[in-house]
C-alpha positions in Angstrom: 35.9 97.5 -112.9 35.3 100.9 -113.6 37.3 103.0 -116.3 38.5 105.3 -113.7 39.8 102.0 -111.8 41.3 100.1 -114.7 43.5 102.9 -115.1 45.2 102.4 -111.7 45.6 98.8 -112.0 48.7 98.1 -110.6 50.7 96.5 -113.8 53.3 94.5 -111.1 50.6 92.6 -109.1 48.6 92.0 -112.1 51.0 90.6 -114.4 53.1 88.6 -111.8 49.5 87.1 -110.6 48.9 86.3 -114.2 52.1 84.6 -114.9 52.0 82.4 -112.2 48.8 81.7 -113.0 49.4 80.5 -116.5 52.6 78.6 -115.1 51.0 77.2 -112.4 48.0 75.8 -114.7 50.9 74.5 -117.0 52.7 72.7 -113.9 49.4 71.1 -112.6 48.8 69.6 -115.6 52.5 68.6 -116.4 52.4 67.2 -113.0 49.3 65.3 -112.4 48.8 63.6 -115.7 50.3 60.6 -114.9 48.7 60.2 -111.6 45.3 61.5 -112.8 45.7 59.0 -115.7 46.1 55.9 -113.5 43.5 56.9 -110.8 41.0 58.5 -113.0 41.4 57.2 -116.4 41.3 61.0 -117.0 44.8 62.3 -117.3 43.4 65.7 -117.4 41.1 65.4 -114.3 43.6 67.9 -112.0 43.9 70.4 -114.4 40.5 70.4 -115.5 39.4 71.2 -112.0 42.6 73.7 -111.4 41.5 75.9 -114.3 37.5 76.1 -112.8 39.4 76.8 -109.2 41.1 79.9 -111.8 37.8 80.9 -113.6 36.0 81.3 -109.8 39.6 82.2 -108.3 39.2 85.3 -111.0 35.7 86.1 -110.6 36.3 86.8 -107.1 39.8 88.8 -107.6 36.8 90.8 -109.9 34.6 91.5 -107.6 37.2 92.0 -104.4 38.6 94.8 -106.8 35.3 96.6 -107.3 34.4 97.0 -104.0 35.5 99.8 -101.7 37.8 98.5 -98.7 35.9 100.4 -96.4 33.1 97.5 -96.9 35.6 95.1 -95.6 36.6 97.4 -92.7 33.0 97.7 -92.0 32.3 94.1 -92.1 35.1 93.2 -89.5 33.0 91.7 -87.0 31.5 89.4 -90.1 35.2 88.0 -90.6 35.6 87.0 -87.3 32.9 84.9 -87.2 33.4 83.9 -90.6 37.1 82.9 -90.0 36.2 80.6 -86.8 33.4 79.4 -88.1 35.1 77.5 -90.4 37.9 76.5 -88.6 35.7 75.0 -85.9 32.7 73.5 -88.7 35.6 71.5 -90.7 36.7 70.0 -86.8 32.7 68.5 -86.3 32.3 65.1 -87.3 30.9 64.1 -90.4 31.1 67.4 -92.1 35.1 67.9 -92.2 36.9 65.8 -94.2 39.8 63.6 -93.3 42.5 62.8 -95.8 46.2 61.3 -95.0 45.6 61.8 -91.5 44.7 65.0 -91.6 40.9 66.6 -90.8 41.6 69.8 -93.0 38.6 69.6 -95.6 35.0 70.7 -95.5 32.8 69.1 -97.8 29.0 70.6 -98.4 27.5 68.5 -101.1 29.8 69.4 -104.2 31.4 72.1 -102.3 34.9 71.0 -100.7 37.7 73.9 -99.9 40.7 73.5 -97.1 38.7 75.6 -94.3 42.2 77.4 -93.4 42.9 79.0 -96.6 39.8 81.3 -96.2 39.8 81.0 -92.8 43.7 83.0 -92.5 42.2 85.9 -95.3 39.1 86.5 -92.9 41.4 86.9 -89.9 43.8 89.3 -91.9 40.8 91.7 -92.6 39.6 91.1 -89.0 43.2 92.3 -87.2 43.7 95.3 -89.8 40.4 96.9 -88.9 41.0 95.9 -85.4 44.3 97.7 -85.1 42.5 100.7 -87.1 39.6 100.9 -84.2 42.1 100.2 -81.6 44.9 101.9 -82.1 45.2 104.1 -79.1 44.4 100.8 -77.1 47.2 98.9 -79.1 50.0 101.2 -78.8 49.4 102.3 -75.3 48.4 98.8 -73.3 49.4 95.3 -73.3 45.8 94.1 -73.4 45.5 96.5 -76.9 47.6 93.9 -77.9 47.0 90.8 -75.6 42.9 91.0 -77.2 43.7 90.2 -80.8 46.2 87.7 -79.8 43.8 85.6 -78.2 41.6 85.8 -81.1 45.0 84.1 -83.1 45.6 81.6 -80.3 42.3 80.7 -80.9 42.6 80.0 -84.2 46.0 78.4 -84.1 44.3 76.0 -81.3 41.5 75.2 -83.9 44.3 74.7 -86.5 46.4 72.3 -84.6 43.3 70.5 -84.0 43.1 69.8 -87.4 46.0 69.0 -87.4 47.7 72.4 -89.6 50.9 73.2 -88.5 52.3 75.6 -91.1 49.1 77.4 -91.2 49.3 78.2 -87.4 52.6 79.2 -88.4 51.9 81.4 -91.1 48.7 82.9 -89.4 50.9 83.5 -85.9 54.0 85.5 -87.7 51.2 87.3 -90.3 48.8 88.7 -86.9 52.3 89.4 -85.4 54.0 91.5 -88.3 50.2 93.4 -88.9 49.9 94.1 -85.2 53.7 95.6 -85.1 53.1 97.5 -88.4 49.8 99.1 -86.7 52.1 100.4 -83.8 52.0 97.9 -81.3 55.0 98.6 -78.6 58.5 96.6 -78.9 58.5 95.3 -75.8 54.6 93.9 -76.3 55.4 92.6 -79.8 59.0 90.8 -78.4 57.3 89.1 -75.4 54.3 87.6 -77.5 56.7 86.7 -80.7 59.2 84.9 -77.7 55.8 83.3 -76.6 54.5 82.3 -79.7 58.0 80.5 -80.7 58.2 78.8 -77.7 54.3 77.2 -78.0 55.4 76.3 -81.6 58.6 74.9 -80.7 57.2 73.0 -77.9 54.5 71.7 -80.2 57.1 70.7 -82.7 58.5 68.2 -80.3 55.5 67.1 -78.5 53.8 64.7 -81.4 55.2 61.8 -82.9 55.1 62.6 -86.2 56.1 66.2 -86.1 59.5 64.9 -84.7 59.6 62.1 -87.0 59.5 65.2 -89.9 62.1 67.4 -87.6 64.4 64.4 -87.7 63.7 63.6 -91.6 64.6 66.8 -92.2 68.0 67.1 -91.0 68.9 63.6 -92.7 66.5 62.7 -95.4 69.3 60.3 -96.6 69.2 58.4 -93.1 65.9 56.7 -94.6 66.1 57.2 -98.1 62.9 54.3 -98.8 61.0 55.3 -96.2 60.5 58.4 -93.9 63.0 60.1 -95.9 61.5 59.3 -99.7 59.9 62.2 -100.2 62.5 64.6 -99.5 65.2 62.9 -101.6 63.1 62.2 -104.6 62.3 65.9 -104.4 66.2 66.9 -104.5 66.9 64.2 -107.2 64.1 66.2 -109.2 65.8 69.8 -108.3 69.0 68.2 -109.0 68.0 66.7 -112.2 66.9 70.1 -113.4 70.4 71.3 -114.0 70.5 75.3 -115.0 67.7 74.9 -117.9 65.8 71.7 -116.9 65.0 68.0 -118.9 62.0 69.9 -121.0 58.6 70.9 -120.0 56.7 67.4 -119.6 59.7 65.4 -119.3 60.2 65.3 -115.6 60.9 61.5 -114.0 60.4 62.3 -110.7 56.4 62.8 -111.5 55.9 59.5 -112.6 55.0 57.9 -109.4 58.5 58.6 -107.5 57.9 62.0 -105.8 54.5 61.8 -103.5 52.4 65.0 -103.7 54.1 66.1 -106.9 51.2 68.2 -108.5 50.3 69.8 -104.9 52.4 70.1 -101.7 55.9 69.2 -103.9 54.8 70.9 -107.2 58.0 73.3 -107.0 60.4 70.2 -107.3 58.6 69.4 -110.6 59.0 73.5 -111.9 63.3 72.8 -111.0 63.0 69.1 -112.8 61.3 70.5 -115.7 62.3 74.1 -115.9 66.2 73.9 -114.3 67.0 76.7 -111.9 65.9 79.6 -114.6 62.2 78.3 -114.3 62.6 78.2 -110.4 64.5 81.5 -110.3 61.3 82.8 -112.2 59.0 81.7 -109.7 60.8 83.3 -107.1 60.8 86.6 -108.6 57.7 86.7 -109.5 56.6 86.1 -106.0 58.6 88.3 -104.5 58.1 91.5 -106.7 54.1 90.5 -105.6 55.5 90.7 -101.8 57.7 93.6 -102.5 54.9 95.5 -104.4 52.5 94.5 -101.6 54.3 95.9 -98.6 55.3 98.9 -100.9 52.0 99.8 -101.4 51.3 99.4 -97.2 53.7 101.6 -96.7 52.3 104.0 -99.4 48.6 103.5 -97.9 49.7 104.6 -94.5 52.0 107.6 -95.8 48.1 108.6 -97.3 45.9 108.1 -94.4 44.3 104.7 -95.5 45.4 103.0 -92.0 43.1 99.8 -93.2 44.4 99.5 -96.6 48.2 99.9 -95.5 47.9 97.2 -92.8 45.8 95.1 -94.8 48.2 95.3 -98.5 50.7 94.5 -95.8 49.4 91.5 -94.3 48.7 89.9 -98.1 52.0 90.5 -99.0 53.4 88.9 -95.9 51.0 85.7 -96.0 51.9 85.2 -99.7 55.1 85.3 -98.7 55.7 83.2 -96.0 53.5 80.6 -97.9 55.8 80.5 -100.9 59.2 80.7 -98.8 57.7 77.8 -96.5 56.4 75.7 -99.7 60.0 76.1 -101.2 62.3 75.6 -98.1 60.5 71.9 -97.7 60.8 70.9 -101.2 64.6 72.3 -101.3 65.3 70.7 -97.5 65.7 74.1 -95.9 62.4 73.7 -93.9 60.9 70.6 -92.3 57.3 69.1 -94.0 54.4 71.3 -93.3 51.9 70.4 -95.8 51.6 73.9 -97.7 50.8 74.5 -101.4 52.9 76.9 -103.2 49.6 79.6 -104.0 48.9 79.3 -107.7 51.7 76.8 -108.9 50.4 73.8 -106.6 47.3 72.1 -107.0 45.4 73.4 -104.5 41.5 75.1 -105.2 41.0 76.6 -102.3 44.1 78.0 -102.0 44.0 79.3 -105.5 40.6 81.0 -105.0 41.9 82.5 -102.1 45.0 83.7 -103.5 43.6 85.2 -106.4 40.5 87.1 -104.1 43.4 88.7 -102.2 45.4 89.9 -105.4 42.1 91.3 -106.2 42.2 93.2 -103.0 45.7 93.8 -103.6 44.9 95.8 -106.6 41.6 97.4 -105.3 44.1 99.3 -102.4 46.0 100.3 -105.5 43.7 102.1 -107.0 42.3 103.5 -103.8 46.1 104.5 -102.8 46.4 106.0 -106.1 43.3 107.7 -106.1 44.4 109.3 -102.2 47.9 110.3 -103.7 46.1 112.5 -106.6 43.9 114.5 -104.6 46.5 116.7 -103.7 48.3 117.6 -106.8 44.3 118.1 -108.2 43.8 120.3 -105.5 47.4 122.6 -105.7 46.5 122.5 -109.8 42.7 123.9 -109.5 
């Protein structure tokens, strides 16, 4: 990065990213090395593989930081393409991957990422330079803002396919709260958010095994040994944690009792381990990356950098509703919906991702900064 941009890194996204990071890679390895030990013979295999999912995760947050957003806007058309090419490759047979019932997984000789982690960034960047292009359209017309709508319906139909729930879930409110933010009218924005609900709802109810989950949720203890295991043996471990935790390494839970304990349930593990100070942690940390996030959308727009603003803000809400989604199921709050918490949960693709938008996160930083000082340059020449 260059001098001038080092100086503007933004110390709150930065330092939060890094401490989950280190946590997280701390947590994967806590919670995996029992498992990894008895499948692998390895007990380090996960966290090997985490850390190189870091090392690329970081050389991308490099490089997303050095360029100039303006190549992103540019490339808007690129994203598009990008973002459904993936979801529909990782749906053809034979090249997606299908694992617990689920065909979420592309797998290209020793490549293999979850095609919806990208898949949601490249759609982000594809809606924020849409709403910048189109924003006499959007905030004059309903087909402004029927157009980009479609584009997420088809990508939530790809995603369902899959099947992908939460991510249709996260991608839906994310396109919703970008396109409102860019000026999209109430009445436009209320009619497609009641829409939206509605499909998701109806979805929720119209598979087996989603209302199997819906009913899990609401009494986990119903079927304590069976469709309700997971979700109690992650309470016992949040339970267990007490205010401080059992010790870093000493969770019970891990050892073969709580399913999915280094990925989907890996927060259950950080309140067995760490007690409600280590979870409280977590949460902070994500939300002052949120907080700072939408902060610094609002600060982008306020300066002229339309893109940037609706783009910082999108991040900031994706991270978000990821990490309040991943912690509602493993507290009981939310029903199942196969999320990783980004950085703490095993999870490569999810971590390269997350990291590549933190990058982006602080290349807006720098740019916002840079906008903010022309002025007082100007006034002191």
């Amino acid at each position: 990065m260059p001098a001038a941009a080092a100086a503007r890194v933004d110390p709150v996204v930065f330092g939060a990213g890094l401490c989950l990071a280190a946590l997280g890679a701390v947590m994967v390895g806590s919670a995996s090395i029992a498992l990894a030990d008895r499948d692998t013979g390895e007990p380090l295999y996960f966290l090997i593989r985490h850390l190189g999912a870091l090392g690329v995760g970081a050389a991308c947050a490099l490089v997303a930081a050095c360029v100039p957003t303006d190549l992103w806007h540019r490339l808007s058309a690129l994203w598009l393409i990008a973002g459904f090419g993936l979801l529909v490759l990782v749906l053809v047979p034979g090249v997606g991957q299908t694992v617990n019932g689920s065909t979420r997984w592309l797998e290209i000789g020793p490549l293999r990422m979850q095609a919806s982690e990208p898949a949601r960034l490249c759609l982000a960047l594809y809606l924020a330079s849409y709403a910048v292009r189109h924003h006499a359209e959007l905030t004059a017309s309903f087909r402004g803002f029927f157009r980009p709508m479609l584009v997420v319906g088809g990508a939530c139909a790809l995603l369902l396919a899959e099947p992908d729930y939460g991510a249709a879930v996260v991608l839906t409110a994310t396109s919703l709260g970008m396109l409102f933010i860019a000026g999209a009218r109430l009445r436009d924005f209320t009619l497609a958010a009641a829409a939206a609900a509605a499909a998701l709802g109806v979805l929720a109810i119209s598979s087996a095994y989603r209302v199997e989950r819906l009913t899990t949720f609401l009494d986990p203890w119903g079927d304590p040994f069976a469709s309700g295991f997971q979700l109690t043996n992650s309470l016992i471990a949040i339970g267990r944690g007490d205010w401080l935790g059992v010790g870093l390494g000493e969770s019970v839970q891990k050892l073969f009792y709580l399913p999915e304990a280094h990925t989907d349930f890996a927060f259950a593990v950080v309140a067995e381990e760490l007690g409600f100070a280590g979870s409280t942690l977590v949460i902070v940390l994500f939300a002052a990356i949120v907080y700072r996030a939408i902060t610094l959308g609002q600060r982008a727009l306020a300066a002229g950098l339309q893109f940037q603003g609706l783009l910082s803000t999108g991040i900031g809400a994706m991270l978000g509703l990821e990490a309040c989604i991943n912690i509602g199921v493993n507290t009981g709050l939310l029903p199942t919906k196969g999320l990783t918490l980004p950085l703490i949960s095993y999870g490569r693709s999810s971590t390269v991702v997350t990291l590549a938008a933190l990058g982006i996160l602080l290349r807006i930083h720098s740019e916002v900064r840079a906008a903010e000082e022309r002025p007082r340059r100007r006034s002191r020449a």
